[in-house]
N, C-alpha and C positions, 0 to 999 in steps of 0.2 A: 504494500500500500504506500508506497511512493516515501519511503524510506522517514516516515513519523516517528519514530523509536524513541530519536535523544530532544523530540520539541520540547518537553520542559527544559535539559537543561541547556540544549540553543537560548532560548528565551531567557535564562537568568545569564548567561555570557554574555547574550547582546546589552541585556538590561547593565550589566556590571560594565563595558565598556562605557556607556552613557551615563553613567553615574562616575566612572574616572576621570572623561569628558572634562563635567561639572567641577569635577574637584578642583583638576589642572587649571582651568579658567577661573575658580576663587583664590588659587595659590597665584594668578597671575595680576587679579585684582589688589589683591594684597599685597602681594610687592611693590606694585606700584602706588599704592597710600602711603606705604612705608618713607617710599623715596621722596612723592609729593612731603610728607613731614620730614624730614631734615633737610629739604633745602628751600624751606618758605617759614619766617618768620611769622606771619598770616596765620587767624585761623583756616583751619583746613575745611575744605569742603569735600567731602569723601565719595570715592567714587564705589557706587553702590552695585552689590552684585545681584542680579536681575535673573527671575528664575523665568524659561523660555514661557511664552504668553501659551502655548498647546499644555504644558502640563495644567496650568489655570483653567484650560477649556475641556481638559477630559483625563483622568486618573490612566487609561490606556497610554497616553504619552509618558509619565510620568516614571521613571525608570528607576524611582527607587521605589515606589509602590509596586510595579511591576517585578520588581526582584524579591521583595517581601511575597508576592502570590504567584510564585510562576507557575507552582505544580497544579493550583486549581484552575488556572486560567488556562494552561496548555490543556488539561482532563477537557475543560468544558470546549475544546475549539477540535481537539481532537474528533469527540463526540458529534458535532455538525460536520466534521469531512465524513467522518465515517457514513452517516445519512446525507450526507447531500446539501446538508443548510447552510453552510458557511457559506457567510458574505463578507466582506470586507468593511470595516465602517465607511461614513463620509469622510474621510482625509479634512482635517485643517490647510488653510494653506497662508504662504507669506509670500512676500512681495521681494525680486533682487531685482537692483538695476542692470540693465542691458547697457555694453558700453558706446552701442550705437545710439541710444537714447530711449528715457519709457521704460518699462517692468515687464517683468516678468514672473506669475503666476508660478510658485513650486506648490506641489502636495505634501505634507507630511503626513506619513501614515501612522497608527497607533504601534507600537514596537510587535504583538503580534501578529500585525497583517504584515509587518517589514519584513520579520524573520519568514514568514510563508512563501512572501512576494520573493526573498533572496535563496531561499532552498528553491523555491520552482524555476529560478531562471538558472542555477547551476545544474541542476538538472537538467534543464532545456540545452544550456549552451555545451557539456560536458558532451552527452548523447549527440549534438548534431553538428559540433564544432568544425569537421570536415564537413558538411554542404556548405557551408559558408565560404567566402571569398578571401582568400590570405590579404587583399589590399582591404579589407574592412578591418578596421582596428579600434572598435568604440568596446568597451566595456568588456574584454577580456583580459583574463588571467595572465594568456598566453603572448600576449602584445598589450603593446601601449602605444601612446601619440608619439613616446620620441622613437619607436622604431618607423612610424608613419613619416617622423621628419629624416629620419637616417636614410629611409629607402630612396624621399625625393630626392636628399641632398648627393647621393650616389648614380640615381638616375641622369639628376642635370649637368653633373661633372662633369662628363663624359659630350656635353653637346657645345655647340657652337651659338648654336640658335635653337629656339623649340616652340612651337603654337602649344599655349596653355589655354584653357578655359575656367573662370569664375563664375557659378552661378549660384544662387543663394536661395532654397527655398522660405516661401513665408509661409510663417507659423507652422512648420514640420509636423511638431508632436500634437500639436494643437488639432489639425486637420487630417490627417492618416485615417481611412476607409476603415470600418470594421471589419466590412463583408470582401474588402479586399487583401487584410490581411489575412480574415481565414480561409480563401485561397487561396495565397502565398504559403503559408502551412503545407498544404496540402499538394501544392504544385511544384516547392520543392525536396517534397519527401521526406519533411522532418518527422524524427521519431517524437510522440507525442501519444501519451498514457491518455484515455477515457478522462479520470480524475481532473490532468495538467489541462484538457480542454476544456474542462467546466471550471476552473481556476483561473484562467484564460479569461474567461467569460466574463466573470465573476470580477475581476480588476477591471476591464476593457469597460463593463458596464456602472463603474462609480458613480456617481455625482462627482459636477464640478466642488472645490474645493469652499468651505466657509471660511470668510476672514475674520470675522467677528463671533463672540458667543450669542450673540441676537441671533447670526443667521444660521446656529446648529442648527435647531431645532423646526427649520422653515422647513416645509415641504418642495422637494425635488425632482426632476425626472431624470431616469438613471442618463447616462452617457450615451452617445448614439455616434459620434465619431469623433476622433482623437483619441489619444493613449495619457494618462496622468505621468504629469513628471513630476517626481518623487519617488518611485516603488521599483526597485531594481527589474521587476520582470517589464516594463516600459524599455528598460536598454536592451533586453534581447527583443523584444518586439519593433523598438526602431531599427536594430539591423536586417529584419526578418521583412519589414515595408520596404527593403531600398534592395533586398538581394535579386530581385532581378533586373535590379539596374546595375550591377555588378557584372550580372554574365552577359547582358551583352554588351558593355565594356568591352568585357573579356573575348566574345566573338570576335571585336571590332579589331581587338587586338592593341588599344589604344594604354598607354601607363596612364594608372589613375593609383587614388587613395582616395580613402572617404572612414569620415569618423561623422556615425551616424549620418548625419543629413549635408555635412562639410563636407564636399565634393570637390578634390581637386584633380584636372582633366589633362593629359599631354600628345602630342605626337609630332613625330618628323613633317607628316606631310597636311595640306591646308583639308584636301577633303576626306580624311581621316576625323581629323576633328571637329570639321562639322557633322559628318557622321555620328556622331560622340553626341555634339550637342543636341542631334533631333533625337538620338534614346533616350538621353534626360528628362527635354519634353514629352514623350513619350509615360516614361516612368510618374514624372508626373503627376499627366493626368491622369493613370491606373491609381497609384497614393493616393492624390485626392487633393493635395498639397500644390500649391501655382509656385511658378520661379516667377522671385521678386525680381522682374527687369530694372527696378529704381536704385537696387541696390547692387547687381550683378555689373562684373566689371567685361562680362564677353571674353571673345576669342580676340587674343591678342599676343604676339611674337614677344619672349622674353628674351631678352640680349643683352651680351656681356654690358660690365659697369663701363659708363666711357664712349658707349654706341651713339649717335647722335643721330642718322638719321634710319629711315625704315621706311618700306612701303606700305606700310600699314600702319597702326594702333599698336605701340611698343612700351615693355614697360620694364627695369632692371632686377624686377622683382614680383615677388607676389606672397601673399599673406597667409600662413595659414597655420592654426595654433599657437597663438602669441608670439609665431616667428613671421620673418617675411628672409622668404628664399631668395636665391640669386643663383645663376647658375654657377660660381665659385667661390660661393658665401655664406651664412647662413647668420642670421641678424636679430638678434631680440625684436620688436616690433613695437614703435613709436608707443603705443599703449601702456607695453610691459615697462618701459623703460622710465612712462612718466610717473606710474605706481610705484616703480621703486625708489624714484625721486621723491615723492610726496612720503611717504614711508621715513625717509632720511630728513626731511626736513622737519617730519611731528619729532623723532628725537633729540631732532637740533635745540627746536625751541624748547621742548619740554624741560631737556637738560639745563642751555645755558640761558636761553633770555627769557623765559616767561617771568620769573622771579625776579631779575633785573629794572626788566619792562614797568612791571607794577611793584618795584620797591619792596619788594619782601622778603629779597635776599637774606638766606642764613648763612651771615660771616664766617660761621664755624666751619661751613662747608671750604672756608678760604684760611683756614687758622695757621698751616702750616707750609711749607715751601711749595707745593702743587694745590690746582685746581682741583676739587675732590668730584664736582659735578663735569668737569671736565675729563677726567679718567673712568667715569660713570658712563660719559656718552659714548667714547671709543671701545669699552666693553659691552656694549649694546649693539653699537653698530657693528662690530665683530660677532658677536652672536648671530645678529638677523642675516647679515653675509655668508659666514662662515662654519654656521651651525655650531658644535662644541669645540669644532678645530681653533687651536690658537697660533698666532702667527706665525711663529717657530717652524711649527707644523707645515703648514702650507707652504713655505718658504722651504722647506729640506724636503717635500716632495718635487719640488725642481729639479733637482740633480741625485735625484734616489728612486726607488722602484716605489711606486704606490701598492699599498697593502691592500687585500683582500677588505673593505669596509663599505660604510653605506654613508654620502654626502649627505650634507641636509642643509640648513640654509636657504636662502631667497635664490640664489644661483644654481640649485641643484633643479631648480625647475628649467633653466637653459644648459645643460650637458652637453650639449652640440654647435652652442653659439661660437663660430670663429672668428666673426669680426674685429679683430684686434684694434681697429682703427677705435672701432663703435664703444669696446671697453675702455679703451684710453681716455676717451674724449668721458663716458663717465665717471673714471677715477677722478679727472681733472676738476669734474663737477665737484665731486664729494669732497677733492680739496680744497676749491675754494670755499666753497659754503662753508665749513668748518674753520678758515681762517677769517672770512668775513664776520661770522657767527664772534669769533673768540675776540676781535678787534669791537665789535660794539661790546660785547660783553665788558671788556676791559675800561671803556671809554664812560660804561653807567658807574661800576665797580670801584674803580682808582682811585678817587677823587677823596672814598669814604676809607678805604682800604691803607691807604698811601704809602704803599710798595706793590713790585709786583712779585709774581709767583707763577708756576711754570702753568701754561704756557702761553701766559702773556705778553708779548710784543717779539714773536717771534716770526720772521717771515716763514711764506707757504710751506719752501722746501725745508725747513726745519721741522716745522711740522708735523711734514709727511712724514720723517724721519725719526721722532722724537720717542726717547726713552728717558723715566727719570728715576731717581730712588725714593722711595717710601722712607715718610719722615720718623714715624713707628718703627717699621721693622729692616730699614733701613735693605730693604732686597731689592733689586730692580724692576720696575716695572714698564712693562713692553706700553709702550701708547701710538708705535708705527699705525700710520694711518692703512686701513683695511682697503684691499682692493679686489674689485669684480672680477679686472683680469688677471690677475695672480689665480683667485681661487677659480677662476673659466679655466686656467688651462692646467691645475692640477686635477680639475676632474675631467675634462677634456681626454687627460693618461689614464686618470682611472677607467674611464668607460673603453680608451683603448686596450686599457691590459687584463681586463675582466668584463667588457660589456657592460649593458644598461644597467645589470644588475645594482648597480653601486649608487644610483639615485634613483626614489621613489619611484615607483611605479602608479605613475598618477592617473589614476582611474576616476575622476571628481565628475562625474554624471554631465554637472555643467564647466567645465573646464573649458572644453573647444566652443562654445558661447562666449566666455570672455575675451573672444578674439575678436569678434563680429563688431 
């Protein structure tokens, strides 16, 4: 019976990850009160830890209650598979910004419709993993996005020139056929239990999602097209809407990749790739889903950096999963880069000027020969960069073998980015902003302080460079400024000398949406 055995204790595991979740995010809250109180003179206004608005809206969410009742609650949900009545609840849902502009609608389901929704699509994808398209790479074990970016970046090496196409569908999950998915099912022969299709069914037919506790309890009618996003069995079922636009790709003979409804299209010759494009359309309108032409950028020749003119519509690059390709490059993408900027800049100020700014400064923080909030900021921004690696570290896997481990870090999300130009030009950032940063800091600071102390008034490249001793323990302390490219191209080895394994394997549902 489709493999029920361990669902209580699935259910108190998943419950108990959600509940470490919570922990780790009040252990993170509280750090940072801590630091707000020693470096502001000011009463504190404390920043309050917020229990998610779904467990207020339904004890189902709620994962420490859920871990307290798993065994009755799994008995009693067991008992409706067994007859037939399992439903799913209505899904809560919350609102993420799109980075093209405007929301987007997620589901969250109660944790035992998750656990259900996540055993049925391993199931599903385990058993039919072979029907599937090796270039489809959304939501498996077995792949991730950056072997999607490893395959393009290997493909386009290799060209001179290449016709790519961009097309975008609108609203994917939102619009995908019922009645066409369950003959995709069935037309490409996936294995699929009696059970798995009334579970199928039974997701596919939700209510849209309630945002408020007003609108739980409104009467609804069930779902009639589109798939919920939120519920893991929705990622095998977007692959399972798009696989036959996969094979005749593959007829066509054309290099593609596609994560979920991200479609990206190539070939040597111009009517190959139109060819390409009318299966799209094609695909399509069987899904049920229109290509957004306002947003699609078309059939247009990629050509080396430096190209100037074209007979056509040219372009040196093209975007896809928070990277933008090139045929001998591979680039963070305008978006990713000003996230990480924006990111650098909250620790800037948090660290050194907020306090400043509004006179709240705590002296103490300045009592002895270094900046104490300023040795606070470059161990944070090594943190967010660098994950637990310390500089030492990163810096002797330069001229050393990189060990068997796993990166972590804001940078472990680009393991592939080579642009060295594009890293320099960001370390360059980070050091200015950080001397600019330490130069006002100094200028509010001085006047009251009347000396200085490290590392005030010291130019950039000092900076970058700078180590000082602790006034206490009198041992050295590293304060070299952190850099992207340093740690891009010690994982850059690592994924040479051991593969992707060595950064996350980011399977984030909406991940390839944060590119759009």
């Amino acid at each position: 019976m489709f493999m029920w055995g361990r669902l209580s204790e699935e259910l108190r595991e998943t419950a108990q990850r959600r509940v470490l979740e919570h922990e780790r995010y009040r252990q993170v809250i509280r750090d940072e009160n801590n630091r707000r109180r020693r470096r502001t003179t000011a009463p504190l206004l404390e920043l309050d830890v917020q229990l998610p608005e779904t467990w207020k809206m339904d004890t189902g969410y709620d994962p420490f209650h859920v871990r307290a009742r798993h065994r009755s609650i799994a008995y009693s949900v067991t008992q409706e598979l067994r007859n037939g009545s399992y439903r799913p609840a209505r899904p809560a849902g919350f609102e993420i910004a799109k980075a093209s502009g405007g929301t987007r609608i997620i589901s969250q389901f109660r944790v035992v419709d998750e656990v259900i929704s996540l055993r049925l699509f391993r199931s599903l994808m385990d058993k039919n993993r072979s029907l599937l398209s090796a270039r489809a790479y959304a939501y498996r074990h077995d792949l991730s996005p950056h072997d999607a970016l490893a395959h393009i970046s290997r493909e386009f090496a290799r060209e001179q020139r290449v016709f790519v196409a961009e097309y975008d569908f609108s609203k994917f999950f939102d619009t995908i056929s019922h009645d066409y998915l369950r003959s995709a099912i069935d037309a490409l022969g996936l294995r699929v239990t009696p059970l798995e299709r009334r579970l199928i069914d039974a997701f596919l037919s939700v209510p849209k999602p309630y945002l408020t506790p007003a609108e739980k309890g409104a009467a609804v009618d069930p779902r009639v097209v589109g798939i919920p996003q939120g519920t893991s069995l929705s990622l095998f079922l977007a692959n399972v809407a798009a696989a036959e636009l996969d094979r005749s790709l593959e007829r066509l003979g054309v290099g593609f990749v596609r994560y979920a409804d991200d479609t990206l299209i190539w070939s040597h010759t111009y009517s190959e790739i139109s060819e390409a494009v009318d299966a799209l359309h094609a695909a399509s309108a069987g899904i049920g889903s229109e290509i957004n032409l306002e947003k699609s950028s078309g059939v247009r020749l990629l050509l080396p950096q430096g190209t100037g003119k074209a007979e056509m519509s040219y372009t040196h690059s093209v975007p896809y999963l928070g990277h933008d390709i090139g045929l001998r490059r591979l680039s963070m993408k305008s978006t990713a880069v000003e996230r990480l900027k924006t990111r650098i800049n909250e620790l800037i100020f948090a660290n050194l000027l907020r306090e400043p700014l509004r006179g709240t400064q705590s002296f103490a923080r300045l009592s002895g020969t270094n900046d104490k909030d300023y040795v606070t900021y470059v161990w944070q921004l090594r943190r967010y960069l660098y994950g637990s690696l310390s500089e030492n570290q990163v810096r002797r896997f330069q001229h050393g073998a990189i060990p068997g481990m796993s990166f972590e870090g804001a940078m472990s999300y680009f393991p592939l980015v080579d642009d060295d130009a594009q890293l320099a030009e960001i370390d360059a950032w980070i050091a200015s902003q950080a001397w600019l940063a330490v130069r006002k800091r100094e200028r509010l600071l001085k006047p009251r302080l009347k000396r200085s102390i490290q590392p005030w008034g010291l130019s950039k490249e000092e900076l970058i460079g700078l180590t000082v001793t602790s006034a206490t323990s009198h041992d050295p302390v590293d304060l070299r400024m952190p850099s992207v490219r340093r740690i891009s191209r010690a994982i850059r080895q690592g994924v040479e000398a051991h593969g992707l394994r060595v950064v996350r394997n980011l399977q984030d549902p909406y991940l390839y949406q944060e590119s759009h």
